[in-house]
N, C-alpha and C positions, 0 to 999 in steps of 0.2 A: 504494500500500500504506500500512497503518497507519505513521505515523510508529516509528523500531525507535530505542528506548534500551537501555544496558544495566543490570541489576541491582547495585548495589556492595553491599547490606547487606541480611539477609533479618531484620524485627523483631520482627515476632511471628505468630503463626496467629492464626487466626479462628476458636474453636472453634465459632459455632452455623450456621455454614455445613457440609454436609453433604458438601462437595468439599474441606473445608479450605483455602479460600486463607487469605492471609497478606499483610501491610503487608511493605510493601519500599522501600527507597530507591534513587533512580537514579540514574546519571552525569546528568541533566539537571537535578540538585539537587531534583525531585518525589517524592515521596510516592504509593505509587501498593496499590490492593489486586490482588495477584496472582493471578490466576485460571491455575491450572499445567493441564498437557495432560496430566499423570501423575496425573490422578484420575480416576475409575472411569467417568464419562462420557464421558471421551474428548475430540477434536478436536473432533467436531460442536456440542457444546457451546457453545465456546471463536468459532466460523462463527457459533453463531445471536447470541452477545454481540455480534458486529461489526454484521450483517447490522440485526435487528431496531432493536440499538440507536441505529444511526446512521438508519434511516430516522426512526425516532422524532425525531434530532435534526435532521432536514428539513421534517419538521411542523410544528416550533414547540416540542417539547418538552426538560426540563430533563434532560438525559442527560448524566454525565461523562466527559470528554475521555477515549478509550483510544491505548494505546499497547503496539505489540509488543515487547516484553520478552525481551531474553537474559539465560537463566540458567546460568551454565559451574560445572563441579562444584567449584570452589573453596569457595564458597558453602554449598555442600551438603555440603561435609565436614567444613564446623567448626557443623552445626546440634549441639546438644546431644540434644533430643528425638527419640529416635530411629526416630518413628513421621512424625515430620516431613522429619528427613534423607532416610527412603525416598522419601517421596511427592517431596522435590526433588532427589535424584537421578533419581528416572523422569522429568523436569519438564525434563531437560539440555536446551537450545536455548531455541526461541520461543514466549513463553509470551502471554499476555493481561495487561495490567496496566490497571489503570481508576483515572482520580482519588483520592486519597485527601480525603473531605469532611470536615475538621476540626471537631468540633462540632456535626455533624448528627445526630437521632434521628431513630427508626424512626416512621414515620406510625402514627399513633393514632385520626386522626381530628379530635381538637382544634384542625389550622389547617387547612380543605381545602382543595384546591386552586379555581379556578372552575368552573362549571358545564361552561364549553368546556372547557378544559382537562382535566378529567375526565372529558370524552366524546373525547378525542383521545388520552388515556390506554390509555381505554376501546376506542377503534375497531382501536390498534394493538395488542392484544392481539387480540380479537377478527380480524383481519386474519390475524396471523403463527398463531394456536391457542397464545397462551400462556395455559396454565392457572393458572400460578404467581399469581397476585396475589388475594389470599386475605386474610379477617382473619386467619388463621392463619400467611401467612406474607406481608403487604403487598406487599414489595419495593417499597419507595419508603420514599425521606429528606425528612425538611424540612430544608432548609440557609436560612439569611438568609431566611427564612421565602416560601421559594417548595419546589413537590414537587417532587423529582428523583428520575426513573424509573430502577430498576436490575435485575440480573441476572434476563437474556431468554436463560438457557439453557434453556428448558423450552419455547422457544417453536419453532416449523417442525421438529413430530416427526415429517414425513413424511422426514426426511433419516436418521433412525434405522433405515431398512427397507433401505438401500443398504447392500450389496449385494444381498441375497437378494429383491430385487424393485426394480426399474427405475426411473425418473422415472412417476410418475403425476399429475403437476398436474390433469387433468379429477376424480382422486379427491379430491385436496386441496382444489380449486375447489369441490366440494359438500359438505364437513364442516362441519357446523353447529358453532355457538358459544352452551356454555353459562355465560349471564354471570348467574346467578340469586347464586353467592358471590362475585361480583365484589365487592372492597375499594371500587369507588369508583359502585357503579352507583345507591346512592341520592343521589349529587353530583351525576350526568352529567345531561347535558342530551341530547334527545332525538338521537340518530346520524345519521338520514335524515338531517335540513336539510346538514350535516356532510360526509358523504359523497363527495357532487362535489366538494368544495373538494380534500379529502385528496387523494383519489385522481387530481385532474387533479397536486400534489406528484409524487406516487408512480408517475412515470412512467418507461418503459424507459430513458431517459436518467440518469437518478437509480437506479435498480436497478445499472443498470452502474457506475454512478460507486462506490455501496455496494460492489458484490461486488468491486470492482476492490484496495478497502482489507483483501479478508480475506488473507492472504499464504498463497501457496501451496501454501508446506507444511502446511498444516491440511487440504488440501483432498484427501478420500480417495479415491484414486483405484480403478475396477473393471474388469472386463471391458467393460462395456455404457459406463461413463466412464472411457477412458483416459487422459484427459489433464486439465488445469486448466480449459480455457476449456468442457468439455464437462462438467463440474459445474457452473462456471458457468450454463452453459444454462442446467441443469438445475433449478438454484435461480431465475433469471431467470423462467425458462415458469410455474413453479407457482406464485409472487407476484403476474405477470400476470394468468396461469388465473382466480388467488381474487380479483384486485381486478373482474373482469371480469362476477362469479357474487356479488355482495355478497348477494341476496337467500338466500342458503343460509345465511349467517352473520352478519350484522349485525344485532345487536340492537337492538330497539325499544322498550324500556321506556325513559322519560325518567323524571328524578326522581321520589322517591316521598314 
């Protein structure tokens, strides 16, 4: 499981994030942005941030260290703002907390990343169905002038349909990926050559080691998954499925 510190000081919100996290500081004397389970997305959220994020950081990419986050309502009773207090009060328990990058801006474009790099960017998006990275809304920092890739809640929205419809990875496996408003797709270098490298990483042994770090309790259990290790699966089979089926979703346009 994710390394678990706890909360001692909640510093400030985040207002242009849409979940409202929030800078916190932790018994591990780190700085870290809190991603709460008491925003309107919910747990899965909070699953695809581990999941996606950490495979990312198997490939070679710049992703900040997370860590599962206790937040006990002490915290939460001396917030001032009271639209903040609620949201961490619904947030009691184990929360998501991710590096805090000191002096980092939002990509612009002005330093990019390499060509590879931005096709590996590029593939892991494309891979998990994250639509999020956008010039409208990048999600990527330049820190000490290298890209670091962030918030991959948008990304494996097939988890969104659980309960009311079962694991389907053969449907997830054939959903195309449209990377025409991709932030980095006039960087990237062509994907194919790319590929086989990735996906020989991104193997079930590395899957399991990933899904082994999301902690349990995030993990929402149904009738069809009643238990931990059968979400698990569940997430395993359809990461499989789609590395399996690249031709439905990897994009081919190399720089332009």
């Amino acid at each position: 499981m994710l390394e678990q510190i706890q909360a001692v000081r909640y510093v400030t919100p985040l207002r242009e994030g849409g979940s409202l996290p929030g800078i916190i500081e932790a018994d591990d004397y780190g700085t870290y942005v809190l991603k709460l389970r008491g925003a309107g997305q919910g747990l899965k959220v909070l699953v695809a941030e581990v999941i996606v994020g950490e495979i990312g950081r198997a490939v070679g990419l710049h992703v900040p260290e997370m860590r599962a986050v206790t937040l006990d309502a002490r915290i939460a009773k001396y917030e001032a703002d009271e639209e903040v207090q609620d949201l961490l009060t619904a947030s009691i328990g184990l929360n998501l907390g991710v590096d805090f990058l000191p002096g980092s801006f939002g990509y612009d474009g002005s330093a990019p990343p390499s060509p590879r790099e931005a096709a590996k960017i590029l593939w892991l998006d494309a891979l998990t169905a994250n639509i999020d990275r956008t010039w409208s809304n990048p999600n990527l920092l330049v820190w000490h002038g290298r890209t670091w890739a962030i918030d991959h809640g948008a990304a494996l929205y097939f988890h969104h349909s659980w309960p009311s419809r079962g694991p389907n990875p053969a449907r997830f496996a054939s959903q195309g990926f449209d990377a025409s408003k991709h932030v980095l797709l006039g960087v990237a270098d062509d994907l194919a050559p790319l590929h086989d490298d990735l996906a020989a990483i991104v193997e079930v042994g590395l899957i399991d080691d990933v899904l082994a770090q999301v902690p349990e309790e995030w993990l929402e259990l149904t009738e069809i998954m009643p238990d931990a290790e059968s979400v698990r699966t569940a997430y395993r089979q359809s990461l499989l499925a789609r590395l399996d089926n690249p031709s439905a979703w990897l994009p081919r346009k190399g720089p332009s």
